[in-house]
C-alpha positions as CSV (number, residue, x, y, z in Angstrom):
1,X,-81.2,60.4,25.5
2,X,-78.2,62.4,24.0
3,X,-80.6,64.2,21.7
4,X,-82.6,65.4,24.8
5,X,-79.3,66.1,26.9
6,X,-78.5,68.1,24.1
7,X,-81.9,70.4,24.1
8,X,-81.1,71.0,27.2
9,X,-77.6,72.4,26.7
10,X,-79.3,74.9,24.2
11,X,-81.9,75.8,26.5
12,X,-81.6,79.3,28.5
13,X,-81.7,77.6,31.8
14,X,-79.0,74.7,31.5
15,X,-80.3,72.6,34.4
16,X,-82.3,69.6,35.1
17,X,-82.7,67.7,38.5
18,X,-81.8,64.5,37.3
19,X,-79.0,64.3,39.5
20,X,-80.4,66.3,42.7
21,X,-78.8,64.6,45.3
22,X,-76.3,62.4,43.9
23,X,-72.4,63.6,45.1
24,X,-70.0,62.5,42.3
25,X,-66.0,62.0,42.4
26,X,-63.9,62.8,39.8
27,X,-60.4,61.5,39.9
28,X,-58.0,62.6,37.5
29,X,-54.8,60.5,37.9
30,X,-53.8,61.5,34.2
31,X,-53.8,64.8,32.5
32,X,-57.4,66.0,31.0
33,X,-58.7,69.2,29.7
34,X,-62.0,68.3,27.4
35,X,-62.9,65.4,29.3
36,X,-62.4,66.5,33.2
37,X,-64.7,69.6,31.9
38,X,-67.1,67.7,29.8
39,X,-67.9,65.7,33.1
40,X,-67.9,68.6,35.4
41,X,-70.2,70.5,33.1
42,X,-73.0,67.8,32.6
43,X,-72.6,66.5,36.2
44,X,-73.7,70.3,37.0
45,X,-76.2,70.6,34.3
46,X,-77.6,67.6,35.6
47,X,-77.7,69.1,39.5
48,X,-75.3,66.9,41.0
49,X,-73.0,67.9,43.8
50,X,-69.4,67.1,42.5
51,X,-65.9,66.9,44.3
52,X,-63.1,67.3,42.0
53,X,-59.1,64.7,42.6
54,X,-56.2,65.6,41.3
55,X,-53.2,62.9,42.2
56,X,-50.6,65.7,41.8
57,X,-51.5,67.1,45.2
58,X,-52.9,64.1,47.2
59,X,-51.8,61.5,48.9
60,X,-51.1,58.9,45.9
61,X,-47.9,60.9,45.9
62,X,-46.6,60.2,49.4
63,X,-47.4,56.1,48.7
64,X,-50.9,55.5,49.2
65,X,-52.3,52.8,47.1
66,X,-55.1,53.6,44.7
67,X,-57.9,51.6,46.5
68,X,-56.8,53.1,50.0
69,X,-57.0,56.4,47.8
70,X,-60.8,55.8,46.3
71,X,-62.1,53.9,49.5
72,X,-61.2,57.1,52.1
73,X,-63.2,59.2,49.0
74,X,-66.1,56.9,49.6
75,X,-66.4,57.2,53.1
76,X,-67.5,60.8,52.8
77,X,-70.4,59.6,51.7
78,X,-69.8,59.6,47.4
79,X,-72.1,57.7,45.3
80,X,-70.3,57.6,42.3
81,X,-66.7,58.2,40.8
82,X,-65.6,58.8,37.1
83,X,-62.3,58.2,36.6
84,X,-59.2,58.4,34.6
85,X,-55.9,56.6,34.9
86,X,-52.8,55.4,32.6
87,X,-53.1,52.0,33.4
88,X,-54.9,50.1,31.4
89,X,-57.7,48.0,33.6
90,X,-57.8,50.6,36.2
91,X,-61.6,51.2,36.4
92,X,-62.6,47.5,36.4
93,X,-59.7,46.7,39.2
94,X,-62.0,49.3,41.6
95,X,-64.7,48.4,40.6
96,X,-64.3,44.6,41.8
97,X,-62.3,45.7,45.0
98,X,-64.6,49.0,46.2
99,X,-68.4,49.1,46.5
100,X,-69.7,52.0,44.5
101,X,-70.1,52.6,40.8
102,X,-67.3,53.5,38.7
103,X,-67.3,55.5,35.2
104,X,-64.9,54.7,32.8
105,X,-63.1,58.2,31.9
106,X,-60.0,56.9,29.7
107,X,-57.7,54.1,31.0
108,X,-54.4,54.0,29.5
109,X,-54.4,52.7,25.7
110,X,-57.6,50.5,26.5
111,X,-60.8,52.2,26.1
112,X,-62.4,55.6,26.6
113,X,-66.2,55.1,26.3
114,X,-68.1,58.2,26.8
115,X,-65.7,59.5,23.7
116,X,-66.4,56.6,21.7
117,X,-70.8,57.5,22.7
118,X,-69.5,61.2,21.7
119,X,-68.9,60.1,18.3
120,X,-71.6,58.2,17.2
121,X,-73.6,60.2,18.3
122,X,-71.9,62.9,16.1
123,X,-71.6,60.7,13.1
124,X,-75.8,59.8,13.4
125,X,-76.0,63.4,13.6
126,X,-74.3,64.1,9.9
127,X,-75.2,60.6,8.1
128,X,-78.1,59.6,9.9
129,X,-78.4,55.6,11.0
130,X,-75.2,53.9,11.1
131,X,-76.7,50.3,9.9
132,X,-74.5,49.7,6.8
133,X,-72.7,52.7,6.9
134,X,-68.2,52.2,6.4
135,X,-66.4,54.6,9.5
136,X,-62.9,55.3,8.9
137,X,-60.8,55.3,11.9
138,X,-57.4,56.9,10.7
139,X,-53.7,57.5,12.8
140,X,-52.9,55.9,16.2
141,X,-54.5,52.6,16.2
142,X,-52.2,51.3,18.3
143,X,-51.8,53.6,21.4
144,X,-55.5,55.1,21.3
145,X,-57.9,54.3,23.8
146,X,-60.9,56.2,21.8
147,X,-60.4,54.1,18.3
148,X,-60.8,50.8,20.5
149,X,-64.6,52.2,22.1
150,X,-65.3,53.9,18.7
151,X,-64.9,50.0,16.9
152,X,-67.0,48.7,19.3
153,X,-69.6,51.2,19.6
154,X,-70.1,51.5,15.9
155,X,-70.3,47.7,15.6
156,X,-73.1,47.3,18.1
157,X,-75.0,50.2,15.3
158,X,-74.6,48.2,12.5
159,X,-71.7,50.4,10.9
160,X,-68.6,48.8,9.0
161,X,-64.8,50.0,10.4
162,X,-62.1,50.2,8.9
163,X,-58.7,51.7,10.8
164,X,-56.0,52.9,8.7
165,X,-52.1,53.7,9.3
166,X,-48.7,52.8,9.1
167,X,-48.4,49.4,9.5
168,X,-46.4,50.2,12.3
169,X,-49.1,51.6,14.2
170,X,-52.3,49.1,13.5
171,X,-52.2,46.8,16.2
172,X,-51.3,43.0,15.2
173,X,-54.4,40.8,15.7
174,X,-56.7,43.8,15.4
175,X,-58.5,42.3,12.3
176,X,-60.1,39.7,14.8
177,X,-62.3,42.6,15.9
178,X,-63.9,42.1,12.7
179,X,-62.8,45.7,11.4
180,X,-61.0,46.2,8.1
181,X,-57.2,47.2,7.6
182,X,-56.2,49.7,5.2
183,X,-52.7,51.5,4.9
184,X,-53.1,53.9,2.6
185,X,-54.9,56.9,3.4
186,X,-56.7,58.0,-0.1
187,X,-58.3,54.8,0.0
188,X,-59.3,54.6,3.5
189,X,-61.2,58.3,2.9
190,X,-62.7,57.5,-0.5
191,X,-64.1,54.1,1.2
192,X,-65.9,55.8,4.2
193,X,-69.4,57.1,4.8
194,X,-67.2,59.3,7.9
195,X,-63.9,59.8,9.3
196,X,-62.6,60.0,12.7
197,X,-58.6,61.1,12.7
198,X,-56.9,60.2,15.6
199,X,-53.8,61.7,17.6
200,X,-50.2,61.1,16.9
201,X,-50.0,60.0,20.6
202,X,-45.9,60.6,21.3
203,X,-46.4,60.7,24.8
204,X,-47.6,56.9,25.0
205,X,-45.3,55.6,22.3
206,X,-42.2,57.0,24.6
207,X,-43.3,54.9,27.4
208,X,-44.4,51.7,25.9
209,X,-42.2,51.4,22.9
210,X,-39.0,52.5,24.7
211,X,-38.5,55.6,22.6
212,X,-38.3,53.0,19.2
213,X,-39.8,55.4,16.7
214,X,-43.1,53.9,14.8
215,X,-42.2,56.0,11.6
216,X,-39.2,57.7,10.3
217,X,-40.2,61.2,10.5
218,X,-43.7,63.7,10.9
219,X,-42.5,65.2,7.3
220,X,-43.8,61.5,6.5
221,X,-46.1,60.9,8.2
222,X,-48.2,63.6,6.9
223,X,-47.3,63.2,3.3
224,X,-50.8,62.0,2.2
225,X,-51.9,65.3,3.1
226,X,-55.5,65.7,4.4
227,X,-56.0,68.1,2.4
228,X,-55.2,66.0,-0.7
229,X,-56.9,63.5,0.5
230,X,-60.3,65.4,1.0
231,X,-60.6,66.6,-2.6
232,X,-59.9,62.8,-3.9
233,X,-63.0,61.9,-1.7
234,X,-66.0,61.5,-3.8
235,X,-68.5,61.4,-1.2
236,X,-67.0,64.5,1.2
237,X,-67.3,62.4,4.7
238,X,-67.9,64.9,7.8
239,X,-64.1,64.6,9.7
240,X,-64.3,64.2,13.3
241,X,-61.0,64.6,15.7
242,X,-61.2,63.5,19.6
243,X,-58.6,66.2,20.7
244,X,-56.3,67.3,21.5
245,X,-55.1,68.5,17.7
246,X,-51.6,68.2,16.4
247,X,-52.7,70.8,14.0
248,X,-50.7,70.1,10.5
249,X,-49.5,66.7,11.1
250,X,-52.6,64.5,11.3
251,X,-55.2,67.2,10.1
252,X,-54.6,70.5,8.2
253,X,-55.8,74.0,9.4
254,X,-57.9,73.8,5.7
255,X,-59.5,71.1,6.7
């Protein structure tokens, strides 16, 4: 499927009626700029009629509770809402108190699938099948909602993971996942078939680690400099980066 979605974006005519018909929802409650478009753009390309949410200017700011919020959405007649929200859980709370089907944009530090889809299907473009092949998944562990999707999407293909970072940013039990630990950074590139670099995410570590700083400083955090790191590699892995790019501190312009 993603390989013909993707002819189709590189066709002169970026339309198929696969979606004739179908009105979609999308409800931002959390700040977005690739994902909101990504949706809007292949909800379009797809020929569905879309209605677009943003919480700053609706009625979730006067009180309104989320399900009163999504529920007087569905009575204009929607047949399906993405959306994304900083709590953790969101989608699956509507989903088991609203009748309509719910997509799964990003919720809080849980999971964001369609990004986690995004880069396998990415990674299967550069290495080919991922059965036996090692991912790196480097930086944020702990607040990222696309390294949790990623580990479980590239599990289900066969791929090993490993997720590498200060120790003060790997989540605790995260081994049980079956995924490897590794904190230093040469060794985590040098290991991997491919590696995804993740976010320093300083907006989420404010709010759930009540402002406790998870490393001393950015000067060393990005010590192991990627580029350093990239000529040590002896197989060159493709990087990937979800976005959006703290340029110089967890990537470097070079690479």
């Amino acid at each position: 499927m993603p390989e013909k979605f993707k002819k189709v974006i590189n066709q002169p005519i970026k339309k198929v009626p696969s979606l004739r018909d179908v009105t979609i929802a999308n409800l931002f409650f959390e700040n977005s700029t690739r994902t909101k478009l990504s949706f809007e753009l292949a909800e379009k390309r797809l020929s569905a009629d879309i209605v677009n949410f943003s919480s700053s200017g609706s009625s979730v700011k006067k009180g309104e509770t989320l399900i009163d919020t999504v529920n007087n959405i569905l009575s204009m007649k929607i047949d399906m809402v993405v959306m994304r929200h900083s709590s953790p859980g969101a989608p699956h709370f509507l989903k088991e108190n609203t009748n309509t089907v719910i997509v799964n944009a990003g919720d809080g530090t849980h999971e964001h699938p369609t990004q986690g889809l995004l880069d396998s299907f990415s990674i299967r473009e550069k290495i080919g099948d991922l059965k036996g092949k090692k991912v790196a998944i480097v930086g944020d562990i702990k607040h990222s909602r696309v390294a949790l999707s990623n580990i479980f999407c590239l599990q289900k293909q066969g791929a090993e993971v490993m997720v590498c970072g200060p120790a003060t940013l790997i989540p605790r039990h995260i081994k049980e996942l079956g995924v490897q630990v590794e904190y230093d950074l040469v060794k985590a590139v040098e290991w991997a078939d491919a590696v995804n670099m993740l976010r320093i995410q300083i907006e989420r570590q404010a709010s759930s680690d009540k402002e406790v700083p998870n490393f001393p400083s950015l000067r060393e955090y990005i010590a192991p400099s990627s580029k350093l790191v990239l000529i040590k590699a002896k197989n060159d892995p493709p990087i990937l980066h979800p976005g959006p790019i703290n340029r110089g501190v967890e990537i470097t312009s070079e690479v």
